[in-house]
FIKOLZA-1660 file (N, C-alpha, C; in steps of 0.1 Angstrom, whole numbers, plus 5000, padded with zeros to 4 digits):
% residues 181
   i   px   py   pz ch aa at
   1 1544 4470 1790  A  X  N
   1 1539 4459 1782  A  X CA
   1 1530 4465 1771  A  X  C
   2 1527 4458 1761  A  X  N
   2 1521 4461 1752  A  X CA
   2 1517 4474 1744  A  X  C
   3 1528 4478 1740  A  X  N
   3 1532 4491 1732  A  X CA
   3 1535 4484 1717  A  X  C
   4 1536 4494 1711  A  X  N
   4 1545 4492 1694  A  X CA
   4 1562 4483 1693  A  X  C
   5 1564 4476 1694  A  X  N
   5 1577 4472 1696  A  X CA
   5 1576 4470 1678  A  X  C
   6 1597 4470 1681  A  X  N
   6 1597 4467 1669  A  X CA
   6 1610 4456 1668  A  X  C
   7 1609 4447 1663  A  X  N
   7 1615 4431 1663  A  X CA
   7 1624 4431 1649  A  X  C
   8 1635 4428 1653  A  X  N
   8 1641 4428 1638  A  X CA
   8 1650 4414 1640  A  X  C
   9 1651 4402 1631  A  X  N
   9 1655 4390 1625  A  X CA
   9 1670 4394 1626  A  X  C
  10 1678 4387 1633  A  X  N
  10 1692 4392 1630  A  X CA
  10 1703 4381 1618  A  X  C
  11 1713 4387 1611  A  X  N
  11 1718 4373 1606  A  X CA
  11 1722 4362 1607  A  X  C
  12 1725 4362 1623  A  X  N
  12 1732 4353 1629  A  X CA
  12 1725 4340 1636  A  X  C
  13 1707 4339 1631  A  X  N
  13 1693 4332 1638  A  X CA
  13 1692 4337 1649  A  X  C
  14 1692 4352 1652  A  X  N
  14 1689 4354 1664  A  X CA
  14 1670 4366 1660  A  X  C
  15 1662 4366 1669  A  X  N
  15 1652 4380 1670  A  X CA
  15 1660 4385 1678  A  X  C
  16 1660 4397 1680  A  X  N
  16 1661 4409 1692  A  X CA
  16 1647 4420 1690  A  X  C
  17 1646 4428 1697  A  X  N
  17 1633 4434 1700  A  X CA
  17 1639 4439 1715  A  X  C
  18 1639 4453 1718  A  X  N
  18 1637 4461 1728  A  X CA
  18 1640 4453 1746  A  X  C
  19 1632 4446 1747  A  X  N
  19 1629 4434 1758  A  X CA
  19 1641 4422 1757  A  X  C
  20 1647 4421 1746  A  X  N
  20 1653 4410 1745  A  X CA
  20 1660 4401 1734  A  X  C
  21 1671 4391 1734  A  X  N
  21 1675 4388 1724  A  X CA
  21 1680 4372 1720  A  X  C
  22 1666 4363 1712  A  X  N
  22 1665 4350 1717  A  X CA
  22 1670 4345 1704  A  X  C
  23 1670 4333 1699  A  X  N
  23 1673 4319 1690  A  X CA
  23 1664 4322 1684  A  X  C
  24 1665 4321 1669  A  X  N
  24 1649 4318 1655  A  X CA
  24 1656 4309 1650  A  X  C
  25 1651 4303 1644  A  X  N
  25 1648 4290 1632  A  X CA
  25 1640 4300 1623  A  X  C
  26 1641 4298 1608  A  X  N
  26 1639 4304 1600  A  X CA
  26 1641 4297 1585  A  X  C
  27 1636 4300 1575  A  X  N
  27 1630 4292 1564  A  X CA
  27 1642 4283 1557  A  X  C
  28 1642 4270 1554  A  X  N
  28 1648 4260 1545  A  X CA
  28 1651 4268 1533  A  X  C
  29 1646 4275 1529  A  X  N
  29 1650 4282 1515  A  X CA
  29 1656 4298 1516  A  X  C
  30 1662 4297 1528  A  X  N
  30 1667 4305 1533  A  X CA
  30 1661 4320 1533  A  X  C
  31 1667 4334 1536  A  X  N
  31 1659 4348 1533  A  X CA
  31 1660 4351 1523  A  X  C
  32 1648 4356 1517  A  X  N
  32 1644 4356 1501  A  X CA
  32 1639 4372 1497  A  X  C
  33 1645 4378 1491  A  X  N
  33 1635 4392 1488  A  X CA
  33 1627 4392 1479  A  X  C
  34 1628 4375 1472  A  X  N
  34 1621 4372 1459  A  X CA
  34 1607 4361 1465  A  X  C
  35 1602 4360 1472  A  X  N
  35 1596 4354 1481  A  X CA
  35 1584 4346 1470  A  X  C
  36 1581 4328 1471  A  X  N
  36 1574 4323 1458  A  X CA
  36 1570 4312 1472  A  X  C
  37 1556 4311 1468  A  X  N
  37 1548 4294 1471  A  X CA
  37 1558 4285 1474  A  X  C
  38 1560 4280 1484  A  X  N
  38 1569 4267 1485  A  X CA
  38 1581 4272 1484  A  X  C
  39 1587 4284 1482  A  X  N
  39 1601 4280 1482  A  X CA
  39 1606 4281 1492  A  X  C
  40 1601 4277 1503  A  X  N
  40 1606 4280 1522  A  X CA
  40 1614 4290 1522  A  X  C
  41 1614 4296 1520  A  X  N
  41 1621 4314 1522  A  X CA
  41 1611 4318 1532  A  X  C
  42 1619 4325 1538  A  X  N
  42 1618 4339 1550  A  X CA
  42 1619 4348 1542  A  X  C
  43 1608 4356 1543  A  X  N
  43 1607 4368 1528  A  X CA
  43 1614 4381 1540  A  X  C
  44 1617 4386 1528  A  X  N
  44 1624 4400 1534  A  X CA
  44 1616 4412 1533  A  X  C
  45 1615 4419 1545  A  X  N
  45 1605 4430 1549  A  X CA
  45 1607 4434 1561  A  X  C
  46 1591 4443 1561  A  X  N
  46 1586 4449 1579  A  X CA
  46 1573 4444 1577  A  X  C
  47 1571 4433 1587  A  X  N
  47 1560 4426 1588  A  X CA
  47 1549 4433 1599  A  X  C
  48 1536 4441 1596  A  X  N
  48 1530 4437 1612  A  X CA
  48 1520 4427 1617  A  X  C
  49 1523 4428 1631  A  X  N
  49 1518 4416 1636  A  X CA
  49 1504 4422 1636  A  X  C
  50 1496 4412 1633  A  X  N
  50 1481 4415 1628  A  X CA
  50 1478 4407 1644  A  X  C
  51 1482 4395 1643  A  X  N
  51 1469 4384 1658  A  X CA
  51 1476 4379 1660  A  X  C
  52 1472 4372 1675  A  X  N
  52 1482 4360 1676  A  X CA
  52 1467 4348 1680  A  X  C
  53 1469 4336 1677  A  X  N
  53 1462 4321 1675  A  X CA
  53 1467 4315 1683  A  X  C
  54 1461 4305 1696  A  X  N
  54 1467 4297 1701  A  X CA
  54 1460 4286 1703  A  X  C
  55 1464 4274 1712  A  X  N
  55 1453 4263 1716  A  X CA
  55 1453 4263 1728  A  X  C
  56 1441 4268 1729  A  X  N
  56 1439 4268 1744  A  X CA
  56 1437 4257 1752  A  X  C
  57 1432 4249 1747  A  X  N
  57 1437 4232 1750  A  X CA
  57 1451 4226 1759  A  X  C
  58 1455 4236 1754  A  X  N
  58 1473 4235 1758  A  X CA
  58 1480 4245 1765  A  X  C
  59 1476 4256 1764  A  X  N
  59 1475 4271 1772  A  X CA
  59 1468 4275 1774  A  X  C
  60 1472 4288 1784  A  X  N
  60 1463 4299 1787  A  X CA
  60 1466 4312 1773  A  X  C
  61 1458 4318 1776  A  X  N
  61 1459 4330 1763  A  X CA
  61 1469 4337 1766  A  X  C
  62 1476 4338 1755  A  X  N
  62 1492 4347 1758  A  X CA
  62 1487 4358 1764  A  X  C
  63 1500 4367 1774  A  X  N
  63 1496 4377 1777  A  X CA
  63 1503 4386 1768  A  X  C
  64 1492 4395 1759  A  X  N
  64 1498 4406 1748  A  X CA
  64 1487 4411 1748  A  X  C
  65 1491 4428 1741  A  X  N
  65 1481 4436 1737  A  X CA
  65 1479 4431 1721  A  X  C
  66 1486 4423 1716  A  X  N
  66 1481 4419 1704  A  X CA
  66 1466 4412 1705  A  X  C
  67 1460 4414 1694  A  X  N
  67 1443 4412 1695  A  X CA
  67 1445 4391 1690  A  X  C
  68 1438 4383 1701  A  X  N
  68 1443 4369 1699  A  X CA
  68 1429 4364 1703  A  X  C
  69 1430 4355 1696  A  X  N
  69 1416 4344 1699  A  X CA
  69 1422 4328 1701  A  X  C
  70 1418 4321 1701  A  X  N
  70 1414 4307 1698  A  X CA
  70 1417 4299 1688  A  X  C
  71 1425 4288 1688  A  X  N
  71 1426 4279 1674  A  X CA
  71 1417 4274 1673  A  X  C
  72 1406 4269 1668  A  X  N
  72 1391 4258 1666  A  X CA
  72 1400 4245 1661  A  X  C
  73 1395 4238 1659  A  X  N
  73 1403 4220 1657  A  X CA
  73 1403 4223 1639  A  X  C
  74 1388 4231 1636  A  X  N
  74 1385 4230 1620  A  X CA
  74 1392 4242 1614  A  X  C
  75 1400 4251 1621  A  X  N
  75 1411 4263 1614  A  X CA
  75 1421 4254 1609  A  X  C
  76 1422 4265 1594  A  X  N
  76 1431 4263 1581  A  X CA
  76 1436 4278 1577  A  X  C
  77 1447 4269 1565  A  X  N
  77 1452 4285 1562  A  X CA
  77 1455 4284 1547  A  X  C
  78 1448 4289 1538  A  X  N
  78 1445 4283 1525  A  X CA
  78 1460 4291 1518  A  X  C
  79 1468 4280 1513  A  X  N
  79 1477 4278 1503  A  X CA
  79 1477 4276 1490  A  X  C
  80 1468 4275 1484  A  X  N
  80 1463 4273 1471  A  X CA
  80 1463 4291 1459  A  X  C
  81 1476 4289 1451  A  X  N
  81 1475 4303 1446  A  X CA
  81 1465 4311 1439  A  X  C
  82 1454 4298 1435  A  X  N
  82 1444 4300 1427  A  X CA
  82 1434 4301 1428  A  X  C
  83 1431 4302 1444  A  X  N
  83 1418 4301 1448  A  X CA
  83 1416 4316 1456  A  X  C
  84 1405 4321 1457  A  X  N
  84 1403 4333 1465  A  X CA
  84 1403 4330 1476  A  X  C
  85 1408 4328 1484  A  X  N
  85 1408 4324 1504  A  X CA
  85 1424 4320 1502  A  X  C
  86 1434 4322 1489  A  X  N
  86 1450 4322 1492  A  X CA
  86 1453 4334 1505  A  X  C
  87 1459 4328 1510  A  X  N
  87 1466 4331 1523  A  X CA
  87 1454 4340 1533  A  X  C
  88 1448 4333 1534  A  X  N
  88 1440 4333 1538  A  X CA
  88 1434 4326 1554  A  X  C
  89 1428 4327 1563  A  X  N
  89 1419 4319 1574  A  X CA
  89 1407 4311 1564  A  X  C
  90 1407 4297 1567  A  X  N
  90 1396 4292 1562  A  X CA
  90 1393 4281 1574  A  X  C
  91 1381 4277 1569  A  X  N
  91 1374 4262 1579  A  X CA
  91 1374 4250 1574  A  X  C
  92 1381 4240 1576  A  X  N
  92 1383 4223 1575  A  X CA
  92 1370 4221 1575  A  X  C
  93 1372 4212 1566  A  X  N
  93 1374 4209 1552  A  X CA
  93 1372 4224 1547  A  X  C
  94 1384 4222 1534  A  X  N
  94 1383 4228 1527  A  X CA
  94 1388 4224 1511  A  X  C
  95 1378 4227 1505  A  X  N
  95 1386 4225 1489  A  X CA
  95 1398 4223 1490  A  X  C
  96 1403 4237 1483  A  X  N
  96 1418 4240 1479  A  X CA
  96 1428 4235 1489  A  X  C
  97 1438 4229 1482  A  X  N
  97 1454 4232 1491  A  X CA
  97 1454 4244 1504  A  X  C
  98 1455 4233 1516  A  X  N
  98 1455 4248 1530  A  X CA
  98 1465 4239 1541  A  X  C
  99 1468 4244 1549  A  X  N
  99 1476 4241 1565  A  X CA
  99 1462 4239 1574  A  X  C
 100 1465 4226 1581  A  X  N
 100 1457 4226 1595  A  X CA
 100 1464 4236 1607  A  X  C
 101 1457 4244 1609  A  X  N
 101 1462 4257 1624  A  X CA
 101 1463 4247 1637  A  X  C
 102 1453 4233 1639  A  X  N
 102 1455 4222 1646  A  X CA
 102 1463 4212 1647  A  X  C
 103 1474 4215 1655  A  X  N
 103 1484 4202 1649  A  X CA
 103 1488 4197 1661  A  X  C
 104 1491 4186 1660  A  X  N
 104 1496 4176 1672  A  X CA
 104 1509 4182 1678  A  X  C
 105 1521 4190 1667  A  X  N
 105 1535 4188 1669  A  X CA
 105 1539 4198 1676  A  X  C
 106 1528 4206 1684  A  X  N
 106 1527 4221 1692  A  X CA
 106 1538 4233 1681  A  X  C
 107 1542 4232 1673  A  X  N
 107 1548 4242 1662  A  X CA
 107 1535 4253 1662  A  X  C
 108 1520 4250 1663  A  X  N
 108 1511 4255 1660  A  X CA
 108 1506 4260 1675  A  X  C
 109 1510 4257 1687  A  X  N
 109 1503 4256 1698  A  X CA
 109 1501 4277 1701  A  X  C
 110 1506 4283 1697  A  X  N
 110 1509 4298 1691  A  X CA
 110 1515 4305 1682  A  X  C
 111 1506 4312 1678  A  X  N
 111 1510 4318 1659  A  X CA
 111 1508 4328 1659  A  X  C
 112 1522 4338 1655  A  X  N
 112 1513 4353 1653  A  X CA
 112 1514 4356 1639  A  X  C
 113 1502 4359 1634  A  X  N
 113 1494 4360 1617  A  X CA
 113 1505 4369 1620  A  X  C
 114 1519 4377 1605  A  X  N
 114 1521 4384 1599  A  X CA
 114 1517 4395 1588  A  X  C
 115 1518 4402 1590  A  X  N
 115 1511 4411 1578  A  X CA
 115 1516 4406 1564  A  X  C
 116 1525 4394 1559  A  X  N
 116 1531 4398 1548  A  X CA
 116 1521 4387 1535  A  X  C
 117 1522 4395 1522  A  X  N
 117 1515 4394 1515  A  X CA
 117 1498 4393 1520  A  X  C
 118 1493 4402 1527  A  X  N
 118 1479 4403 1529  A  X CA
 118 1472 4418 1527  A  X  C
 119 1486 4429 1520  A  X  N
 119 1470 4438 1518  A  X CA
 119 1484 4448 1508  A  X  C
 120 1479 4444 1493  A  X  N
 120 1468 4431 1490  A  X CA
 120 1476 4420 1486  A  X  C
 121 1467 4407 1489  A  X  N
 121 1474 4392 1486  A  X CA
 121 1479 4394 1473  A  X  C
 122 1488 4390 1472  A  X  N
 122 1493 4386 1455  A  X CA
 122 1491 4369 1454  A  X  C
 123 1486 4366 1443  A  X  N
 123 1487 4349 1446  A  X CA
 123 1503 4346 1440  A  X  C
 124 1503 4338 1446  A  X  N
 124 1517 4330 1444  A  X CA
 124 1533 4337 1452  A  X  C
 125 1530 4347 1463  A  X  N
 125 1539 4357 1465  A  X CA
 125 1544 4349 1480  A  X  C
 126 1533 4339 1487  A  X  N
 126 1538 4332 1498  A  X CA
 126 1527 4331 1506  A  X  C
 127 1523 4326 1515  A  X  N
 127 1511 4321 1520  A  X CA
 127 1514 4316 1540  A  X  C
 128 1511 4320 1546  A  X  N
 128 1505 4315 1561  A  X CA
 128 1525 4317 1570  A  X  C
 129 1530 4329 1562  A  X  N
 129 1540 4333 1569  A  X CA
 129 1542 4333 1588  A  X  C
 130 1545 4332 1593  A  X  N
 130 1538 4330 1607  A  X CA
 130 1552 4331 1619  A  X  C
 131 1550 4338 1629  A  X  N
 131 1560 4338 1637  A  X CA
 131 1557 4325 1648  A  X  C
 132 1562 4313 1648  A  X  N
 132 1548 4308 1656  A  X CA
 132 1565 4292 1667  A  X  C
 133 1560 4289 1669  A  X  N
 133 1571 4280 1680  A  X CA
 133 1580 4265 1675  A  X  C
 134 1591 4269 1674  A  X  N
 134 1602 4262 1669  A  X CA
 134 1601 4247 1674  A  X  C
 135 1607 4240 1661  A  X  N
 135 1603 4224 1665  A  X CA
 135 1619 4222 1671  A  X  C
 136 1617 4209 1679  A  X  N
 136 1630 4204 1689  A  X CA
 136 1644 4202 1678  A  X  C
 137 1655 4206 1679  A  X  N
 137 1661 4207 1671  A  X CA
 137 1666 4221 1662  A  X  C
 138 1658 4229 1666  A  X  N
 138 1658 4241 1655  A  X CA
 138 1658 4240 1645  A  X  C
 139 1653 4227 1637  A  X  N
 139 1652 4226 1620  A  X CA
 139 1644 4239 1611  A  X  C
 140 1650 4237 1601  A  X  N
 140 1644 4251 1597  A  X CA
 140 1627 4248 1593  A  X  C
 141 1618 4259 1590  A  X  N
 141 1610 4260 1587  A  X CA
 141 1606 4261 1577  A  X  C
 142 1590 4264 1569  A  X  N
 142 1591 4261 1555  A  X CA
 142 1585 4274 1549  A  X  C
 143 1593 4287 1563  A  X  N
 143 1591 4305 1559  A  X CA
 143 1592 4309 1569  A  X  C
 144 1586 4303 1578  A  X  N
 144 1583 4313 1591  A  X CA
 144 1592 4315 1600  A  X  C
 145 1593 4325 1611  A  X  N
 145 1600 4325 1621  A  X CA
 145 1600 4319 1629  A  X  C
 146 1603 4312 1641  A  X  N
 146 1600 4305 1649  A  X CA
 146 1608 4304 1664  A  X  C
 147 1608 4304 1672  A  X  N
 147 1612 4303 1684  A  X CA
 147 1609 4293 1694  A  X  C
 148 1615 4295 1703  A  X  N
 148 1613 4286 1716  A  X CA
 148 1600 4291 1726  A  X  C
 149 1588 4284 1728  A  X  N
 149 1575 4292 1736  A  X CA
 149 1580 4297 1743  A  X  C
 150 1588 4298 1752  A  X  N
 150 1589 4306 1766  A  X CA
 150 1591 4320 1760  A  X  C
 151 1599 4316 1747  A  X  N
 151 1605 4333 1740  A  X CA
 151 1596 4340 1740  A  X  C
 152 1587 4331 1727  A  X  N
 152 1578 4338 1721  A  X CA
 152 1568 4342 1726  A  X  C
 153 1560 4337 1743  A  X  N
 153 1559 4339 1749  A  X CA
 153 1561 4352 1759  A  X  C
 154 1574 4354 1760  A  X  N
 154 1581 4366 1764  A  X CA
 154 1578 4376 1755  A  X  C
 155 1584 4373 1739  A  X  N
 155 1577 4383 1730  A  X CA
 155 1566 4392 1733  A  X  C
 156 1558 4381 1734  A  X  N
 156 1545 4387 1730  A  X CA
 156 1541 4393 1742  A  X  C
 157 1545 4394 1753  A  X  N
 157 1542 4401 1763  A  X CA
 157 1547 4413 1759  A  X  C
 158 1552 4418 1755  A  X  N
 158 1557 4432 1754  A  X CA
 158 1551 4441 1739  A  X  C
 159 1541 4429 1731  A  X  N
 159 1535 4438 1720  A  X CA
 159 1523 4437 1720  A  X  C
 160 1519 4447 1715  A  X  N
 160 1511 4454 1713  A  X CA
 160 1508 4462 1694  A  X  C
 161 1494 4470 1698  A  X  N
 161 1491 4471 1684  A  X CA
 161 1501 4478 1679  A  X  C
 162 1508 4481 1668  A  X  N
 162 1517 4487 1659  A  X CA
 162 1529 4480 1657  A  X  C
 163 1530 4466 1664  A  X  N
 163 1542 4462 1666  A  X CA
 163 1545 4454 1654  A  X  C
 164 1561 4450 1649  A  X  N
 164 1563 4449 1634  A  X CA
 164 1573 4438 1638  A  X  C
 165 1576 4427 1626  A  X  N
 165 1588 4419 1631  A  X CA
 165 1595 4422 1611  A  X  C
 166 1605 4427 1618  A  X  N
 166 1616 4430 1606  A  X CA
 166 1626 4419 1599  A  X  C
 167 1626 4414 1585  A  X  N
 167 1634 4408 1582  A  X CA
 167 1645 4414 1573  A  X  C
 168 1657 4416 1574  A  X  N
 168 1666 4426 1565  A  X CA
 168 1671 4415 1553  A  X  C
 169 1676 4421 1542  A  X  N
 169 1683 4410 1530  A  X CA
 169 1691 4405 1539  A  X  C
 170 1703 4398 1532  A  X  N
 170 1708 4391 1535  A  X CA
 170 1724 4400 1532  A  X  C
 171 1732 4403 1536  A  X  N
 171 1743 4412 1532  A  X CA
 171 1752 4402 1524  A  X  C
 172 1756 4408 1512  A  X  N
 172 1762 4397 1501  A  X CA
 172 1776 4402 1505  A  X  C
 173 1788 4387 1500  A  X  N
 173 1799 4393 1508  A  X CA
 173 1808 4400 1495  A  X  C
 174 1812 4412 1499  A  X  N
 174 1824 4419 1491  A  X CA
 174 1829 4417 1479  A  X  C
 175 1818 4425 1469  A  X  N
 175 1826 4419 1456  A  X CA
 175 1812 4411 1445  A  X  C
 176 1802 4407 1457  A  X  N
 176 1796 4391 1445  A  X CA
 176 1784 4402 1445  A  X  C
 177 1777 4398 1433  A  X  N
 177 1764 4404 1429  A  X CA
 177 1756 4398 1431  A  X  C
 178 1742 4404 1432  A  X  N
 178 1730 4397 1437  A  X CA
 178 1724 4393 1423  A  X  C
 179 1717 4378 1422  A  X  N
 179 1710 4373 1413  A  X CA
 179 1699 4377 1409  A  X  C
 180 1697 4380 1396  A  X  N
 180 1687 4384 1395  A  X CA
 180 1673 4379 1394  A  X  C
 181 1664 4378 1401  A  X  N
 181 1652 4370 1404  A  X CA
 181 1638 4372 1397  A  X  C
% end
């Protein structure tokens, strides 16, 4: 448990990772290498996993060597391209356009922060990316990865500091060229 793993997004909605190979839901705006505010794309990269967030309200603290705290009721996650705390942790109330990390619909109930667009933030490049628990249905998301808790769950037992979740392009079929963005 809790080593470097490395997780890679497969085409097919599946994660795999070392341990195992589960179901994702993944962004409405499908995988993006052009990755923009709102355009629910699943950006294309090697993400690392920085933390995982939970409610302890609702759980016990995941078992990972990933470094995890607590969701507070007043955690946000500032979406606003223009503001300095974009993609960012902030505290409810807050000015600018942000996500409540407290939500009733348990999608939130565990989140692991991604490394992407955070060092350094670009504004407007995508905001509160998150590998965090798939809603009933597997409807897609509006970026993030998402899974079933038991998975993600399972995941996260096996990582640790260095560990990365991989998103590949999208392989174009035979022949068609990629748009230029």
């Amino acid at each position: 448990m809790s080593g470097p793993v490395e997780i890679a997004v497969e085409p097919d909605g599946h994660l795999v990772w070392p341990g195992g190979r589960v179901r994702c839901a993944l962004g409405r705006g499908g995988i993006r290498a052009d990755k923009r505010e709102g355009d629910g794309g699943t950006p294309v990269g090697r993400f690392p996993l920085r933390r995982v967030l939970w409610r302890s309200d609702r759980l016990e603290r995941p078992d990972t060597g990933l470094p995890a705290r607590p969701i507070a009721a007043d955690d946000g996650w500032c979406d606003a391209p223009g503001d300095p705390a974009y993609n960012r942790p902030v505290t409810r109330p807050y000015p600018a356009s942000h996500e409540a990390l407290w939500r009733e619909d348990g999608v939130y109930d565990v989140i692991v922060v991604m490394g992407h667009n955070d060092d350094p933030v670009v504004p407007g490049r995508g905001s509160a990316v998150f590998l965090h628990v798939a809603r009933p249905g597997w409807t897609p998301t509006e970026g993030c990865v998402a899974l079933a808790l038991d998975d993600l769950l399972r995941l996260l037992r096996d990582c640790g500091p260095g560990s990365a979740l991989s998103v590949p392009a999208p392989q174009l079929p035979d022949g068609a060229a990629q748009a230029a963005g």
